[in-house]
N, CA, C and O atoms as a DFTB+ gen file, in Angstrom:
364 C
 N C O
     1  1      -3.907     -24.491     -14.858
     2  2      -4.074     -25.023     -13.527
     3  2      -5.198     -24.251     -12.840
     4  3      -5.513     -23.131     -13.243
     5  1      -5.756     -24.788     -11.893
     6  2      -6.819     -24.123     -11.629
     7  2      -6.596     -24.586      -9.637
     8  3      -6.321     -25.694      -9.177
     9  1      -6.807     -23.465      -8.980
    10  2      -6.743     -23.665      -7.631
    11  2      -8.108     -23.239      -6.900
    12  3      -8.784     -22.236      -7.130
    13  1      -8.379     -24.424      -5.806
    14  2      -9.802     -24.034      -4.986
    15  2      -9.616     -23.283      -4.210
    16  3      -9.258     -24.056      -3.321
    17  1      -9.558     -22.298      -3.761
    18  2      -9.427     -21.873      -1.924
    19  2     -10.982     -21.423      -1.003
    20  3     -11.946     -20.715      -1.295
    21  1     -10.689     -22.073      -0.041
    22  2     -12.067     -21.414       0.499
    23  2     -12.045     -20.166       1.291
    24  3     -11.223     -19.883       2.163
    25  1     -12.957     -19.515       0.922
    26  2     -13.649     -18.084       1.935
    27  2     -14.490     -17.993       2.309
    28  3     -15.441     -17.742       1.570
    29  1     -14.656     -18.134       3.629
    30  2     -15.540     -18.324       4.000
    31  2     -17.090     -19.019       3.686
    32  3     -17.247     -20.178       4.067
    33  1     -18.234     -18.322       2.995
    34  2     -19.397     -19.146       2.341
    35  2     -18.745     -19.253       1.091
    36  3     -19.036     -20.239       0.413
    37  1     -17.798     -18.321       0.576
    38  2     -17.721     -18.528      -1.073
    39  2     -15.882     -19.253      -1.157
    40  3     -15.006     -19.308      -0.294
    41  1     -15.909     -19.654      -2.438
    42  2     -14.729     -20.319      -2.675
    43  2     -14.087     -19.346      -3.849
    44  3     -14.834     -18.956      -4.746
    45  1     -12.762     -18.978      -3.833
    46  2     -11.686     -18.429      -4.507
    47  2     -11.253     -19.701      -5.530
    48  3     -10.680     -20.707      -5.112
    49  1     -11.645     -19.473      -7.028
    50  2     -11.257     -20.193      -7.808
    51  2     -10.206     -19.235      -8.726
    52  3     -10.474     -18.203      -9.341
    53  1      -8.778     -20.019      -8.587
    54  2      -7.664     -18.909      -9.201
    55  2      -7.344     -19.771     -10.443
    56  3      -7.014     -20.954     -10.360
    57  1      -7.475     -19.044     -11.679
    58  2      -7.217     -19.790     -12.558
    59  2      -6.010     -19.732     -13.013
    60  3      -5.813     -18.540     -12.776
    61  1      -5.000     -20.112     -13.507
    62  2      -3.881     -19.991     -14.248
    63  2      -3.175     -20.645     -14.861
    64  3      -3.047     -21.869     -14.863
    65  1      -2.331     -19.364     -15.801
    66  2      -1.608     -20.121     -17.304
    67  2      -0.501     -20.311     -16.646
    68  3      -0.403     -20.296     -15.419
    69  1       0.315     -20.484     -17.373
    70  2       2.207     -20.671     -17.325
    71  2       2.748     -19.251     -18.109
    72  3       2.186     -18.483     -18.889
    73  1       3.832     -19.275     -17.640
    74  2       4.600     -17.775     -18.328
    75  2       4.795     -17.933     -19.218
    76  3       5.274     -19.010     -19.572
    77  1       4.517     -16.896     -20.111
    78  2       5.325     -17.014     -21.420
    79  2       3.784     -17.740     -22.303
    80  3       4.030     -18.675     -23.064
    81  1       2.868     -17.465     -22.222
    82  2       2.197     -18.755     -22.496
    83  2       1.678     -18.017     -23.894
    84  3       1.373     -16.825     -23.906
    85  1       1.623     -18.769     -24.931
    86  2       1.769     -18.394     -26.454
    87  2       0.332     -17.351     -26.950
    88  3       0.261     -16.706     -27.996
    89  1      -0.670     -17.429     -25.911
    90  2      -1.732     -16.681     -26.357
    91  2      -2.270     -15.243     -25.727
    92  3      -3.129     -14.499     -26.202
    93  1      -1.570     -15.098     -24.626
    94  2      -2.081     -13.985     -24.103
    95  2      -1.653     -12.978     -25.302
    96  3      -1.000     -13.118     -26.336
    97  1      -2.346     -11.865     -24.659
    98  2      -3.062     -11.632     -23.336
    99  2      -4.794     -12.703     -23.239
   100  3      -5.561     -12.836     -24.192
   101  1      -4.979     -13.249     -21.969
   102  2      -5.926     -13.869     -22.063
   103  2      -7.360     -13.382     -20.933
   104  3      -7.253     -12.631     -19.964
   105  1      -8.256     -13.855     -21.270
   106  2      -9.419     -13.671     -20.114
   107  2     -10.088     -15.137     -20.227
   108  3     -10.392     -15.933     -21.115
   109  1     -10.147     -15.036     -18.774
   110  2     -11.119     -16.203     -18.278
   111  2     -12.813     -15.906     -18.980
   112  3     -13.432     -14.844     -19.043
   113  1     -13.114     -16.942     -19.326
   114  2     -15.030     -16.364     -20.168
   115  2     -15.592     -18.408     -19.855
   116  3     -15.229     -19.534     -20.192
   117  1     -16.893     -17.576     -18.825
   118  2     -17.944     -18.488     -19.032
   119  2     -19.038     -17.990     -18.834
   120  3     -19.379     -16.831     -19.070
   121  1     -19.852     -19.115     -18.243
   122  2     -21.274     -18.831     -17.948
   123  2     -21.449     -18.345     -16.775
   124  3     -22.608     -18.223     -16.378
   125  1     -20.465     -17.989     -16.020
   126  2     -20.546     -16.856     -14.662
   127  2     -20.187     -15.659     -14.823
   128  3     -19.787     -15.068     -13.820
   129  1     -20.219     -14.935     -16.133
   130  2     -19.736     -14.093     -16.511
   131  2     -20.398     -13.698     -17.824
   132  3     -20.170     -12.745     -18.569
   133  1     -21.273     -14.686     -17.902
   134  2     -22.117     -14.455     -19.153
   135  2     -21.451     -14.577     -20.866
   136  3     -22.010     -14.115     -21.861
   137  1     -20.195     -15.288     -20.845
   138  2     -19.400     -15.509     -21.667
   139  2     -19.097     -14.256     -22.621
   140  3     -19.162     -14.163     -23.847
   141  1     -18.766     -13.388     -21.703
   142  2     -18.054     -11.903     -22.293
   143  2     -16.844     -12.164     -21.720
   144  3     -16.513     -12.705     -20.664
   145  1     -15.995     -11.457     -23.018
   146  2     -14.591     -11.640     -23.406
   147  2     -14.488     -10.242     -22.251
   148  3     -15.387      -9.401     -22.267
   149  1     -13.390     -10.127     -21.348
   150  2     -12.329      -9.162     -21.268
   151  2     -12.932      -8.810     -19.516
   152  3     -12.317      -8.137     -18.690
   153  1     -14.141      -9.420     -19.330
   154  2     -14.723      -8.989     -17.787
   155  2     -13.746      -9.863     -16.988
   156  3     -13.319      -9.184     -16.054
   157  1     -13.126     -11.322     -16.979
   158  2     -12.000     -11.528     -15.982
   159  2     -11.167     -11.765     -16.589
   160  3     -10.986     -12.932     -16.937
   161  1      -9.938     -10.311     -17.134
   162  2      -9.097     -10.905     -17.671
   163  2      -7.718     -11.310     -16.926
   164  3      -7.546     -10.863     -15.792
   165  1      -6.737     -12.128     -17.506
   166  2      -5.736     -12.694     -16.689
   167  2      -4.514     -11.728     -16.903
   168  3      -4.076     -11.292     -17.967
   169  1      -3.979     -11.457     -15.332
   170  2      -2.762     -10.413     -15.543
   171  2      -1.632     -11.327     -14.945
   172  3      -1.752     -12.205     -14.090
   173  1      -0.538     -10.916     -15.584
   174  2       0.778     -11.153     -15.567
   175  2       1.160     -10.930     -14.357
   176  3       0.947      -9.809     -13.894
   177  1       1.742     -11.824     -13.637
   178  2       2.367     -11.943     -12.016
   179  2       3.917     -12.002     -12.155
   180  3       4.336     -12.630     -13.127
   181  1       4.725     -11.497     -11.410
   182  2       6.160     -11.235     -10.993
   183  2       7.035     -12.837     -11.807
   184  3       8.167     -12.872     -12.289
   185  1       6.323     -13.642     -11.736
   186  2       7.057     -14.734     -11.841
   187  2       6.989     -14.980     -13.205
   188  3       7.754     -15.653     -13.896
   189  1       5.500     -14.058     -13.674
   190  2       5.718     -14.474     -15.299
   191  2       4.490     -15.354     -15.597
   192  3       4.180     -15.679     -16.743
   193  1       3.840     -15.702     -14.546
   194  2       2.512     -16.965     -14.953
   195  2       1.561     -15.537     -15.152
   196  3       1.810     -14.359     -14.898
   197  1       0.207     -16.302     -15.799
   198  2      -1.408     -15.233     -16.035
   199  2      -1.841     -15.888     -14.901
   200  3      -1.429     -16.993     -14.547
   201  1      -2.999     -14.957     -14.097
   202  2      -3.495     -15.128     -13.627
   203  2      -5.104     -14.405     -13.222
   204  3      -5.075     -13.227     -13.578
   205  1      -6.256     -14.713     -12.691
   206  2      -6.966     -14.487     -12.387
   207  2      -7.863     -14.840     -11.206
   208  3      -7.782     -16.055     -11.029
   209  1      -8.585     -14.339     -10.434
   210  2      -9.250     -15.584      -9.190
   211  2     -10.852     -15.014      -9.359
   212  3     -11.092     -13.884      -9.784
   213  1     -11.634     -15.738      -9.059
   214  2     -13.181     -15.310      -9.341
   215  2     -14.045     -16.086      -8.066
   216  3     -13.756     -17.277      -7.955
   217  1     -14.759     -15.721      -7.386
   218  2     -15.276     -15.786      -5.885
   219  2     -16.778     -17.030      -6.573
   220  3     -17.199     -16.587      -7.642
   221  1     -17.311     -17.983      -6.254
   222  2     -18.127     -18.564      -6.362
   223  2     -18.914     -19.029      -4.952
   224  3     -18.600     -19.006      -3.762
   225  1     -19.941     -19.404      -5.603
   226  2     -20.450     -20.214      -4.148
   227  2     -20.028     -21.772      -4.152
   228  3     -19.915     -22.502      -5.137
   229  1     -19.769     -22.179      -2.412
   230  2     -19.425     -23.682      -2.898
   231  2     -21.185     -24.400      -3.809
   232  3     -22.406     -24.241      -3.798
   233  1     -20.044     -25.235      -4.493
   234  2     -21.599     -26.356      -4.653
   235  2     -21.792     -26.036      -6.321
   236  3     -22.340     -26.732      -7.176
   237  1     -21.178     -24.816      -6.433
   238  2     -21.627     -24.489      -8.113
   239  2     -20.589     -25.032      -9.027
   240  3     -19.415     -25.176      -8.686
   241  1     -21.184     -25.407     -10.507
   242  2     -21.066     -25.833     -11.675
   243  2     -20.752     -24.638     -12.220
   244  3     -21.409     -23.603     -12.331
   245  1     -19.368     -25.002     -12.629
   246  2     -18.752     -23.432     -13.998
   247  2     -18.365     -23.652     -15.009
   248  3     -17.296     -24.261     -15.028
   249  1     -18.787     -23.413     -15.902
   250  2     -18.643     -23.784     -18.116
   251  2     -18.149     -22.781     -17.772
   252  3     -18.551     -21.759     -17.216
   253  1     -16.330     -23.483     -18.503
   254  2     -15.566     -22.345     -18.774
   255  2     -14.675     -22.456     -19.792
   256  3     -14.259     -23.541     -20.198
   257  1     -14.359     -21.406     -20.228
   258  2     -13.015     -21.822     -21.498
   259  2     -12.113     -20.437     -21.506
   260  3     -12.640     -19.473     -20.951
   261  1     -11.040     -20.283     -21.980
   262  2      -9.779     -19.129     -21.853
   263  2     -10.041     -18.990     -23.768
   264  3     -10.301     -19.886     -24.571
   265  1      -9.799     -17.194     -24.037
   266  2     -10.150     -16.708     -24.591
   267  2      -8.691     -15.706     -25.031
   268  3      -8.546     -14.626     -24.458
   269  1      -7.718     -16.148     -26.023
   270  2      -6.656     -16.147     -25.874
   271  2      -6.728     -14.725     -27.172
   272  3      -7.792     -14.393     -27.694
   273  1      -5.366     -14.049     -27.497
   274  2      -4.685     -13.355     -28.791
   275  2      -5.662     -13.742     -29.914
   276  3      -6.012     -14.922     -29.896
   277  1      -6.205     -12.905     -30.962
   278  2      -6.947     -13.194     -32.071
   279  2      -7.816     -14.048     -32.200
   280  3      -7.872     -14.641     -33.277
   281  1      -8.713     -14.356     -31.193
   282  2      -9.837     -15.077     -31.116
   283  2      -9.919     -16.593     -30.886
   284  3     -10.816     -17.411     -31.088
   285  1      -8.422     -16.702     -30.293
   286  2      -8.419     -18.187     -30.183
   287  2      -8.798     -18.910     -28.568
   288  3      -7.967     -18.787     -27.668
   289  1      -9.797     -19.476     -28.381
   290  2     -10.472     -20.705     -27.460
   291  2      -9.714     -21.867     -27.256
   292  3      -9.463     -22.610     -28.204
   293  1      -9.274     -22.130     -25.977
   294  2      -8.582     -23.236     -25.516
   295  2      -9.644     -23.350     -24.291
   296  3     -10.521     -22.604     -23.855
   297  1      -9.062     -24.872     -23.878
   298  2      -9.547     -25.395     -22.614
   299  2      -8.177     -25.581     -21.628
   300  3      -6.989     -25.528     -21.948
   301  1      -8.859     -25.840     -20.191
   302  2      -7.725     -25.818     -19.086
   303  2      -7.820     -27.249     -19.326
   304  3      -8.891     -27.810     -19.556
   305  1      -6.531     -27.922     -19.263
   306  2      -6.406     -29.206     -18.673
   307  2      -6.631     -29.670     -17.665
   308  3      -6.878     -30.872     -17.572
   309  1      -6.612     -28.806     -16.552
   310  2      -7.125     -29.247     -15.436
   311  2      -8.646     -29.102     -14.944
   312  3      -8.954     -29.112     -13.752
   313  1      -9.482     -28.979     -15.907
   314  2     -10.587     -28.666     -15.484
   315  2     -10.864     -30.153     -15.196
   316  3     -10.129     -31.042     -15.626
   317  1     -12.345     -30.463     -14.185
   318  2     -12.649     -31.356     -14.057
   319  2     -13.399     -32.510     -14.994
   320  3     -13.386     -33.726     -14.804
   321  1     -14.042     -31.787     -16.039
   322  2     -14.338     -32.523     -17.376
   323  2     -14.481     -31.640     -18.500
   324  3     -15.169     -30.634     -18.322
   325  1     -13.928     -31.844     -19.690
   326  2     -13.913     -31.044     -20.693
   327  2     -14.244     -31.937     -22.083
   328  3     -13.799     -32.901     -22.707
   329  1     -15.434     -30.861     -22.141
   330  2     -16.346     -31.192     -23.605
   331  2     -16.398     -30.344     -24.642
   332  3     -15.951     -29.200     -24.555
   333  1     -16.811     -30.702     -25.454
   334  2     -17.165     -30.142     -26.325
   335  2     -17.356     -28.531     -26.828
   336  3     -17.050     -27.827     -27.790
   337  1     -18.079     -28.422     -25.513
   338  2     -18.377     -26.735     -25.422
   339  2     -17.491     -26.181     -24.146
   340  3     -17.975     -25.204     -23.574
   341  1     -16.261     -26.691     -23.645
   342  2     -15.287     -26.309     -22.641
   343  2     -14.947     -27.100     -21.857
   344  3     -15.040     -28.319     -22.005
   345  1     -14.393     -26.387     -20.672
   346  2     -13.983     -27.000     -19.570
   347  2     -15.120     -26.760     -18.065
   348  3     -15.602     -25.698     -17.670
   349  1     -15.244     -27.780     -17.636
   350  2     -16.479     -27.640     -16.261
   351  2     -15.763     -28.108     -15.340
   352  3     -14.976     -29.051     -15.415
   353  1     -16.185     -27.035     -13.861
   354  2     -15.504     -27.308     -12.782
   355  2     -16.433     -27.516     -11.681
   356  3     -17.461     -26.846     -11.772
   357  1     -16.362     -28.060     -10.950
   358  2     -17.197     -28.353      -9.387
   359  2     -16.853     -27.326      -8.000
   360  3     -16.059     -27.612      -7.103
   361  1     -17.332     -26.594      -8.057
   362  2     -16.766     -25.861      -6.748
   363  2     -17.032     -25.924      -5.281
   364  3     -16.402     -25.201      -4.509
């Protein structure tokens, strides 16, 4: 799931898994981050979901994909279109 929030000029994009979720530990990795593994990774919240939030400007385009246990690449379902090379969001 992926949540917008706004701040002021920039927007709070919080990404998150479900508890328990079969691949963590995970990190968020795209092209705002230069697609290095482990710079936003997702931590475990009270309730048990992963989570992470990453500050953008509105208006920007983000190639992204989750970077799970032993090298395994998934996409968010909720991203706004997902290809080939990930998931892309509109911010």
């Amino acid at each position: 799931m992926i949540r917008r929030q706004p701040r002021n000029e920039a927007v709070a994009v919080v990404f998150v898994l479900p508890a328990n979720h079969p691949h963590a530990p995970v990190s968020v990795v795209g092209d705002f981050n230069e697609w290095q593994p482990f710079r936003h990774p997702m931590i475990e919240r009270p309730d048990g979901t992963l989570s992470t939030t990453v500050l953008f400007s509105q208006g920007t385009t983000v190639r992204f994909r989750y970077l799970g246990r032993d090298g395994f690449w998934f996409d968010d379902p909720d991203a706004d279109i997902i290809d080939s090379e990930g998931g892309i969001i509109h911010v």
